[in-house]
BAMAR-971569 format. One record per residue (C-alpha): residue number from 0; residue in one letter; z, x, y. Coordinates in nm, 4 decimals. Layout:
BAMAR-971569
<num NUM&residu A&zz Z&xx X&yy Y> $
...
***
This chain:
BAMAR-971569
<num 0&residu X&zz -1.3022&xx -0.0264&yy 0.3314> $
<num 1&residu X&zz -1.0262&xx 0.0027&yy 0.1066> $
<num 2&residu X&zz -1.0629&xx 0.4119&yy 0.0547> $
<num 3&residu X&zz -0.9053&xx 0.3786&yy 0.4180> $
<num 4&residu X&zz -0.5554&xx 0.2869&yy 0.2772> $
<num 5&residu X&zz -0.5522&xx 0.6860&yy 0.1490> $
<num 6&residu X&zz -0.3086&xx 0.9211&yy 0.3458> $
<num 7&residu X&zz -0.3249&xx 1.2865&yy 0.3069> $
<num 8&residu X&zz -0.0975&xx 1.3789&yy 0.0001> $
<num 9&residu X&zz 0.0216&xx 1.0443&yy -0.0985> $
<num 10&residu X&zz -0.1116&xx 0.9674&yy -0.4528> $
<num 11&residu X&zz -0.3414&xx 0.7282&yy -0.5595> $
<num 12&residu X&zz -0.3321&xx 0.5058&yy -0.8666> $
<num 13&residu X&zz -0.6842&xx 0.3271&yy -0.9304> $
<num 14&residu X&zz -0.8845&xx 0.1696&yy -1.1964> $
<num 15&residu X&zz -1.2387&xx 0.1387&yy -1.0029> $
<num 16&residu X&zz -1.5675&xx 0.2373&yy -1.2139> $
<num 17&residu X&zz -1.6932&xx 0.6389&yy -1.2356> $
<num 18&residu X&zz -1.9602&xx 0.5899&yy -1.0401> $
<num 19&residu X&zz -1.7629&xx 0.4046&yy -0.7477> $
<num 20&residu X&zz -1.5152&xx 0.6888&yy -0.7419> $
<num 21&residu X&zz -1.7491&xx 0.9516&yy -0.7010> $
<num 22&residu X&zz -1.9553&xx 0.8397&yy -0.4574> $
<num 23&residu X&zz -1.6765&xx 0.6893&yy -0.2180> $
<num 24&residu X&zz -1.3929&xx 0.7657&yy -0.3069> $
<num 25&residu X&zz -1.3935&xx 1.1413&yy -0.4601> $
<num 26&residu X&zz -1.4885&xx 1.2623&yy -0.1641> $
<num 27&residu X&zz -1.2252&xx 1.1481&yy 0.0242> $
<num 28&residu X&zz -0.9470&xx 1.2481&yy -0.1907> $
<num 29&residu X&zz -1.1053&xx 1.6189&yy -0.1994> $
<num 30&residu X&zz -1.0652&xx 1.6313&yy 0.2377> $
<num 31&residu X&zz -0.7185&xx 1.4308&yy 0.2221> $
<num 32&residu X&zz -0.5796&xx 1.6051&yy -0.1020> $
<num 33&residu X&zz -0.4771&xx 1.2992&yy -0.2355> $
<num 34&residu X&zz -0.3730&xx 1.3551&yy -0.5988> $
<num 35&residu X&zz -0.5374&xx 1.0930&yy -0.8532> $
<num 36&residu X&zz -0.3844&xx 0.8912&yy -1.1404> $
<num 37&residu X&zz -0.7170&xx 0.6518&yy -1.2968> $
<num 38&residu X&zz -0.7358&xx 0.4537&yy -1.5874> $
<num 39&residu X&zz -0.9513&xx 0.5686&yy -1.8353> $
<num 40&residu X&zz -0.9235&xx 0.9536&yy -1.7366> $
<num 41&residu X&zz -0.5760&xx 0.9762&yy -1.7004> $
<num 42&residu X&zz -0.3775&xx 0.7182&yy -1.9144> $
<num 43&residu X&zz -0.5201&xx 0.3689&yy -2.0499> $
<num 44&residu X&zz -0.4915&xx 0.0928&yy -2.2500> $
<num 45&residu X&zz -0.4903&xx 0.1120&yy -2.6295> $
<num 46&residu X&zz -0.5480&xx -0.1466&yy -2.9042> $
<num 47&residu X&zz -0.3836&xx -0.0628&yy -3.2240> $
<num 48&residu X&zz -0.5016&xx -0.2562&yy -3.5597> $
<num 49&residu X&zz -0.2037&xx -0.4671&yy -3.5683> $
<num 50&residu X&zz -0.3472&xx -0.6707&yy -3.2366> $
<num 51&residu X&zz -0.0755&xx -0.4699&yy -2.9811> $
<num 52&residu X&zz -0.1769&xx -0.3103&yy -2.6592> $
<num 53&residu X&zz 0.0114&xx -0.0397&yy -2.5211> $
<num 54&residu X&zz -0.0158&xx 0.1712&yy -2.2193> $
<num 55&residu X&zz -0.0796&xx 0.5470&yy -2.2956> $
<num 56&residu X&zz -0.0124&xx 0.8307&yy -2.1052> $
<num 57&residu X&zz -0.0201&xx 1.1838&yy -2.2397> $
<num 58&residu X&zz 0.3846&xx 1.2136&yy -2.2307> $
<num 59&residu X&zz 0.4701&xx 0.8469&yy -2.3234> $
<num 60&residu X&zz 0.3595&xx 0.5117&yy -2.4310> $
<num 61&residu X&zz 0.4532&xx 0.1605&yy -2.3208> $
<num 62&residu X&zz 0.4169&xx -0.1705&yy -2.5559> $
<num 63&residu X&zz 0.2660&xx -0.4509&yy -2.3658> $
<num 64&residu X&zz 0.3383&xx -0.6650&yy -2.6346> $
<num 65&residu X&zz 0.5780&xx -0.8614&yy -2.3510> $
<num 66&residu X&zz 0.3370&xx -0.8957&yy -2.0847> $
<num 67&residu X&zz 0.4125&xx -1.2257&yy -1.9794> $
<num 68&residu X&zz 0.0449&xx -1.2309&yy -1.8098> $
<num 69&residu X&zz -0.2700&xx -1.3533&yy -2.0396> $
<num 70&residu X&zz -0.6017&xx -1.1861&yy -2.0587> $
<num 71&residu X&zz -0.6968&xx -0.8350&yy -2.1374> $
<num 72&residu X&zz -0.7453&xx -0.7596&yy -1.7772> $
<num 73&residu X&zz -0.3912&xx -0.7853&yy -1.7335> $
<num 74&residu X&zz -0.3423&xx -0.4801&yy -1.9704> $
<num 75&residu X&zz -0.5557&xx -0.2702&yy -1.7336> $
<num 76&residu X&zz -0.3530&xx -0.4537&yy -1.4146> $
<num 77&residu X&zz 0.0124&xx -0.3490&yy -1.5916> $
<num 78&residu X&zz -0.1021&xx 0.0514&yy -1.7012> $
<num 79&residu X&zz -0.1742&xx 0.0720&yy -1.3268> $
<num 80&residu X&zz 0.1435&xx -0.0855&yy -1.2124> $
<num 81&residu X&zz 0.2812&xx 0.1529&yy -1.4817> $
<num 82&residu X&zz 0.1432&xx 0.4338&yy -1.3235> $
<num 83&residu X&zz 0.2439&xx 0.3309&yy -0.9989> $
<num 84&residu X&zz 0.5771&xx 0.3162&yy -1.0835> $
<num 85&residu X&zz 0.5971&xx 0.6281&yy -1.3005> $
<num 86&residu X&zz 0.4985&xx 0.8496&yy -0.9233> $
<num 87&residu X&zz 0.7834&xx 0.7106&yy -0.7912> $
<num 88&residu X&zz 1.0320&xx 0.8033&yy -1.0808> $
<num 89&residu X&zz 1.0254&xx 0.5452&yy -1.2947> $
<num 90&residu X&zz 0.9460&xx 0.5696&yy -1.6629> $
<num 91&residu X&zz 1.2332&xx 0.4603&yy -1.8613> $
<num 92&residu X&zz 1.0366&xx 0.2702&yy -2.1233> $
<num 93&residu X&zz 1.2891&xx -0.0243&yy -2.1563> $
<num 94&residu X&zz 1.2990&xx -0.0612&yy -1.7915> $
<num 95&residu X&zz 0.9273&xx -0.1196&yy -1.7093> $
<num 96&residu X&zz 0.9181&xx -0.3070&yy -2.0804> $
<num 97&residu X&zz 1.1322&xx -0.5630&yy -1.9083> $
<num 98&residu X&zz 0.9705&xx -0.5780&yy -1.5510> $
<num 99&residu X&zz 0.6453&xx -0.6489&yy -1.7998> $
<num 100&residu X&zz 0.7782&xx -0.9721&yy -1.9506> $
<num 101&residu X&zz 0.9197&xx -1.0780&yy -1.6271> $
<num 102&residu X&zz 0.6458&xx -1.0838&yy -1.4452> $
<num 103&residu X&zz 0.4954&xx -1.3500&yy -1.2677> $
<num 104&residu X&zz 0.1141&xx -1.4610&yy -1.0997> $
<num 105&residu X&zz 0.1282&xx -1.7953&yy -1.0097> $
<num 106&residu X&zz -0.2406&xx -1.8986&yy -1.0020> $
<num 107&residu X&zz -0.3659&xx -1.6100&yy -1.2144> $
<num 108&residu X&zz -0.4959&xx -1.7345&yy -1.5808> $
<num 109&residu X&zz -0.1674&xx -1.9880&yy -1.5499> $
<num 110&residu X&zz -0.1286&xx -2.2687&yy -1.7960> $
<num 111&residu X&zz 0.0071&xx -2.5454&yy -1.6368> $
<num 112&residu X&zz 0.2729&xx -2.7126&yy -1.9215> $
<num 113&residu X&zz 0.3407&xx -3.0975&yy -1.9347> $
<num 114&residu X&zz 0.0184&xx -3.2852&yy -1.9025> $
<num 115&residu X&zz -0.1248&xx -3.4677&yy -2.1617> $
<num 116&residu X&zz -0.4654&xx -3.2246&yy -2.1867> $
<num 117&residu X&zz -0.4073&xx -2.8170&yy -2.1462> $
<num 118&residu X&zz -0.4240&xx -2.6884&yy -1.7716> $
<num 119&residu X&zz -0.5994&xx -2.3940&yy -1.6698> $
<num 120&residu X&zz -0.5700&xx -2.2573&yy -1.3052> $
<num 121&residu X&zz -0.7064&xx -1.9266&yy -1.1775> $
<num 122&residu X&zz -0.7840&xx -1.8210&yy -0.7866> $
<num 123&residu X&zz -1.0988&xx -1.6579&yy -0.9505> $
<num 124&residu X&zz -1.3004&xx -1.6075&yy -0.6421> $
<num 125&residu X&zz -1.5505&xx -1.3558&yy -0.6696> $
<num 126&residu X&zz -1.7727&xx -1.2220&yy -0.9599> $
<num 127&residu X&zz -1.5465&xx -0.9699&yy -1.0650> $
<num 128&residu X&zz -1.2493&xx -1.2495&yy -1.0934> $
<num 129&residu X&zz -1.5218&xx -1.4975&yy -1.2220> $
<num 130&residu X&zz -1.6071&xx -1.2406&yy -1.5033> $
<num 131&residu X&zz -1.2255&xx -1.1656&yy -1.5781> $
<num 132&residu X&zz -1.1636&xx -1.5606&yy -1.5934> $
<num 133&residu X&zz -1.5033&xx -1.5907&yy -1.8543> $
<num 134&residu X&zz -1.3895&xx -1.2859&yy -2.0693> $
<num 135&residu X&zz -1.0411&xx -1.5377&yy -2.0651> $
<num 136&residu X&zz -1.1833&xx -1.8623&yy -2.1894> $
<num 137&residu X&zz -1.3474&xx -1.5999&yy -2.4667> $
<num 138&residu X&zz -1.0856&xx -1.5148&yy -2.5803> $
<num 139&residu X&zz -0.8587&xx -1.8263&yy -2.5286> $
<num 140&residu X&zz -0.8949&xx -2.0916&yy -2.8306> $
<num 141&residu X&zz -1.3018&xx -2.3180&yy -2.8385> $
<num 142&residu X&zz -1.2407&xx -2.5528&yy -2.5913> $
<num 143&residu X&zz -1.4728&xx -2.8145&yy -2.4111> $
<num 144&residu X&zz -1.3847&xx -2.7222&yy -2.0649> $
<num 145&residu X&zz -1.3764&xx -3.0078&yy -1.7996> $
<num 146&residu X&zz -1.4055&xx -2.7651&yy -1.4990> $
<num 147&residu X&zz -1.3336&xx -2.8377&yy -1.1044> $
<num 148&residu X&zz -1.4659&xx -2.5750&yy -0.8466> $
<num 149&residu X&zz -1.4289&xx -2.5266&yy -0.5161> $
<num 150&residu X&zz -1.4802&xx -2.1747&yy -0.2733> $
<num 151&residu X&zz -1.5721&xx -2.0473&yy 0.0654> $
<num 152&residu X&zz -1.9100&xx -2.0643&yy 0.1603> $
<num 153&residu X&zz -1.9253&xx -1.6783&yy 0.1812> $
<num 154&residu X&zz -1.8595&xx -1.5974&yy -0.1163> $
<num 155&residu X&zz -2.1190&xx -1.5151&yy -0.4219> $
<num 156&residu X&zz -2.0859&xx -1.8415&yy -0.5747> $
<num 157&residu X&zz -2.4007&xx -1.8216&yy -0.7309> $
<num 158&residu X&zz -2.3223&xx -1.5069&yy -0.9661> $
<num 159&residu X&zz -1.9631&xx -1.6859&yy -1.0230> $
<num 160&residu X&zz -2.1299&xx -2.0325&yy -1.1654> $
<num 161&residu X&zz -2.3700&xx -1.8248&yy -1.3603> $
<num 162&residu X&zz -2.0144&xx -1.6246&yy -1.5649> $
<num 163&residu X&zz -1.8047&xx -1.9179&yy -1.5954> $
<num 164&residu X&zz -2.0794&xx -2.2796&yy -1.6265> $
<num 165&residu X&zz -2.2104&xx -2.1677&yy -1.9800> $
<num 166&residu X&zz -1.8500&xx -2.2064&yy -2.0823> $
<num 167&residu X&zz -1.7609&xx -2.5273&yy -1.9071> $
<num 168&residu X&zz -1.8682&xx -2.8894&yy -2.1019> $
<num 169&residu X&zz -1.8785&xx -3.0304&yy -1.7259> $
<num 170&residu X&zz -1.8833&xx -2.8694&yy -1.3548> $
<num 171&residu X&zz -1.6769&xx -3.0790&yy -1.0958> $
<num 172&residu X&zz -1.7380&xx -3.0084&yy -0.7084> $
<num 173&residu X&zz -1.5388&xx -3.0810&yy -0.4450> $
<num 174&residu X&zz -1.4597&xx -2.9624&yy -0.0765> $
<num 175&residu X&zz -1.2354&xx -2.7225&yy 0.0341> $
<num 176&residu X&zz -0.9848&xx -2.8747&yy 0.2908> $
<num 177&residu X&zz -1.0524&xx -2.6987&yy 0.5578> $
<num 178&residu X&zz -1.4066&xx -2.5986&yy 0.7618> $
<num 179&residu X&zz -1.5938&xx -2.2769&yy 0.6281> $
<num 180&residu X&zz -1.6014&xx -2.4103&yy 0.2327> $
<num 181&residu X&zz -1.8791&xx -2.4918&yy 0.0019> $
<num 182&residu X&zz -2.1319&xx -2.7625&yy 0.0247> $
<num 183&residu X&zz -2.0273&xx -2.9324&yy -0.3248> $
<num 184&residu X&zz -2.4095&xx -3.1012&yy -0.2838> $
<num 185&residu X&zz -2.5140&xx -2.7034&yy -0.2996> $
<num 186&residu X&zz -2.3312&xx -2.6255&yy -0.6309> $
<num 187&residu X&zz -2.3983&xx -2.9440&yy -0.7507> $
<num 188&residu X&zz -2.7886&xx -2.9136&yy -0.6713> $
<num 189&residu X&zz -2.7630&xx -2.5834&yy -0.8561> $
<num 190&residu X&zz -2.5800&xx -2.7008&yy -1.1665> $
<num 191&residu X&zz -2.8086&xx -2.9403&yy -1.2146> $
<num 192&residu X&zz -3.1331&xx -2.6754&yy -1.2045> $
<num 193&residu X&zz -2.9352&xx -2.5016&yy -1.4302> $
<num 194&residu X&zz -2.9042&xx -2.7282&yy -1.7103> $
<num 195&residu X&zz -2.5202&xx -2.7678&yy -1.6526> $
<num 196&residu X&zz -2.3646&xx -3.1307&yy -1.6311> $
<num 197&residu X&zz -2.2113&xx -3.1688&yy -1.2709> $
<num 198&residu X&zz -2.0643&xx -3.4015&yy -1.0371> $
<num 199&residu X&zz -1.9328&xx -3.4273&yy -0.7000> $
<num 200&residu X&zz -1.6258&xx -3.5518&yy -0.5653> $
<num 201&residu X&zz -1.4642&xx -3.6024&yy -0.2009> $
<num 202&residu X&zz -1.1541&xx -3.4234&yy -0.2678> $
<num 203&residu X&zz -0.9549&xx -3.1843&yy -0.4343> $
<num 204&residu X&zz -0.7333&xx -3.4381&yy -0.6095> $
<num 205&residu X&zz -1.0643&xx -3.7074&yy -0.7114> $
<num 206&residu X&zz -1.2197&xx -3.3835&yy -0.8643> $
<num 207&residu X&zz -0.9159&xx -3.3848&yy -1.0401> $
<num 208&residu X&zz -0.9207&xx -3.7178&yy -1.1827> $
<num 209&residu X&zz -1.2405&xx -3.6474&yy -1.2826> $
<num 210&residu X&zz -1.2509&xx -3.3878&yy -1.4761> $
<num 211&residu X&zz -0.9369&xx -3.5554&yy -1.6738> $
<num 212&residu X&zz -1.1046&xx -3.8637&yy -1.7242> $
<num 213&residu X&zz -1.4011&xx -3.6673&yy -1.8547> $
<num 214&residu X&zz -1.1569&xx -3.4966&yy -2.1076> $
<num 215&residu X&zz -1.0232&xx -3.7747&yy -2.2335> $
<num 216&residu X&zz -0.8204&xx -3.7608&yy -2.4988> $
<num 217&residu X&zz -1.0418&xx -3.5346&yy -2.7344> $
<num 218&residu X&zz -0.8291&xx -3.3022&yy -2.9074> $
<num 219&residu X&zz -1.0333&xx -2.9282&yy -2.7921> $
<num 220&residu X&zz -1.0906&xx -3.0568&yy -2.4204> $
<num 221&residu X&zz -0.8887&xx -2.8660&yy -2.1379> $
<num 222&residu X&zz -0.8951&xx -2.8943&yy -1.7808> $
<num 223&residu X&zz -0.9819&xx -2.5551&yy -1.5580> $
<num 224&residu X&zz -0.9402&xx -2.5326&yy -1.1979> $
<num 225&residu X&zz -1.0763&xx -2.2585&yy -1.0278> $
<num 226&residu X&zz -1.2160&xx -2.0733&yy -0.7254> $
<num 227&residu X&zz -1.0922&xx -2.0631&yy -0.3764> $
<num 228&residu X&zz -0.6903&xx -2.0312&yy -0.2951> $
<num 229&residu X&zz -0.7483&xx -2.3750&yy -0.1173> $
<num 230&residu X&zz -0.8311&xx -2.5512&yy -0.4014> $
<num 231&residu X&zz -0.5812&xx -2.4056&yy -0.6420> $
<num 232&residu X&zz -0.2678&xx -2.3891&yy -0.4351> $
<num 233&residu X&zz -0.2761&xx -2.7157&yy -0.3418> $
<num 234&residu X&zz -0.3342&xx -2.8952&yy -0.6832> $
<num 235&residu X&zz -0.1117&xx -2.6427&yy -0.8599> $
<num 236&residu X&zz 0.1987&xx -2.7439&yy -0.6248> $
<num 237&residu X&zz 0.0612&xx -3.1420&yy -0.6853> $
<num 238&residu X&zz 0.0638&xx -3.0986&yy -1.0555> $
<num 239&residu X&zz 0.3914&xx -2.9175&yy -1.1088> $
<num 240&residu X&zz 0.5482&xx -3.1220&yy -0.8196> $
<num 241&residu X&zz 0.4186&xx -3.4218&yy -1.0683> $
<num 242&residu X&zz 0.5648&xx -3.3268&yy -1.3979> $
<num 243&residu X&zz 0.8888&xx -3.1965&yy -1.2002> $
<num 244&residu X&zz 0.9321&xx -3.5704&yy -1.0777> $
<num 245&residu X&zz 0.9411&xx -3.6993&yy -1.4290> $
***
């Protein structure tokens, strides 16, 4: 479906797998002539021994020391933007260097600041943002994880639980507020066959409270809310809305 955004000539910057681009996407870029920029054959990310990532293309390099994003998957997510940029004539290194540390992604591996135990949000809603999110908590500081979750019933919630539980010292379900969203019961039901310690809630908000009470005031437990836009727009606007009130 999204091979149909291509336009005959118009470039395309991508970081799918080999095996996705050639059997989808190849072909159409052969019958459109749609020039290709990919990470991993054209440019990529590099880790030097110090710790620092930087972009690499064959004519130029750019530090993401600045990235004002967390996780490694947002070193792959800024070499594309890089690249993007870079076909429409932008390379100057201390430009897109700056663009880097202002960036923004409300909702995206985003530490809420101001509450008494560490805030984790992410709109993780699929296995490939579940796996991004687990890959995260790895390499985010040990924490016990107090964990609410809440998605749309068609998702693969399933194959997200089974990334992110084994991380998580407690599961908290609640209901989306709207039709169409997860039976908490389900998840619950499935934490519990699991081995995973779960509990279910009527809101958003009493999930919440939960998982905070749950944390307590031990010094490695952090809070992480995650899944559907739903759940994490709304408690991300009550949360800052409650330390802005202060």
């Amino acid at each position: 479906e999204k091979a149909g955004i291509l336009r005959p000539g118009t470039p395309l910057v991508t970081g799918i797998t080999e095996r996705l681009f050639q059997s989808t996407v190849a072909p159409l870029c052969t019958r459109l002539d749609v020039p290709t920029s990919r990470l991993g054959v054209d440019f990529d990310v590099e880790y030097r021994v110090e710790g620092d990532a930087v972009a690499r293309f064959v004519d130029a390099e750019y530090s993401l020391a600045r990235l004002a994003l967390c996780g490694r998957v947002q070193h792959q997510n800024a070499a594309l933007a890089i690249a993007a940029v870079r076909q429409i004539g932008i390379g100057q290194r201390e430009t897109i260097e700056a663009g880097l540390a202002a960036v923004r992604w409300p909702g995206r591996f985003e530490w809420l600041p101001g509450h008494p135990r560490p805030v984790l949000v992410d709109v993780a809603h699929n296995p490939d943002g579940a796996r991004a999110l687990a890959n995260f908590l790895d390499e985010s500081a040990p924490s016990r994880w107090h964990a609410v979750f809440a998605v749309q019933q068609g998702k693969k919630w399933e194959s997200m639980l089974e990334l992110v539980a084994p991380r998580c010292a407690e599961l908290v379900f609640c209901p989306l507020p709207h039709p169409g969203g997860l039976d908490p019961l389900a998840a619950h039901d499935w934490a519990r066959r699991a081995g995973h310690a779960s509990s279910v809630a009527d809101s958003a908000s009493a999930a919440y409270n939960r998982a905070r009470l749950g944390a307590g005031s031990a010094a490695d437990a952090s809070i992480l809310i995650f899944g559907s836009h739903y759940l994490v727009g709304p408690l991300r606007h009550a949360l800052t809305s409650e330390v802005a009130s202060r």
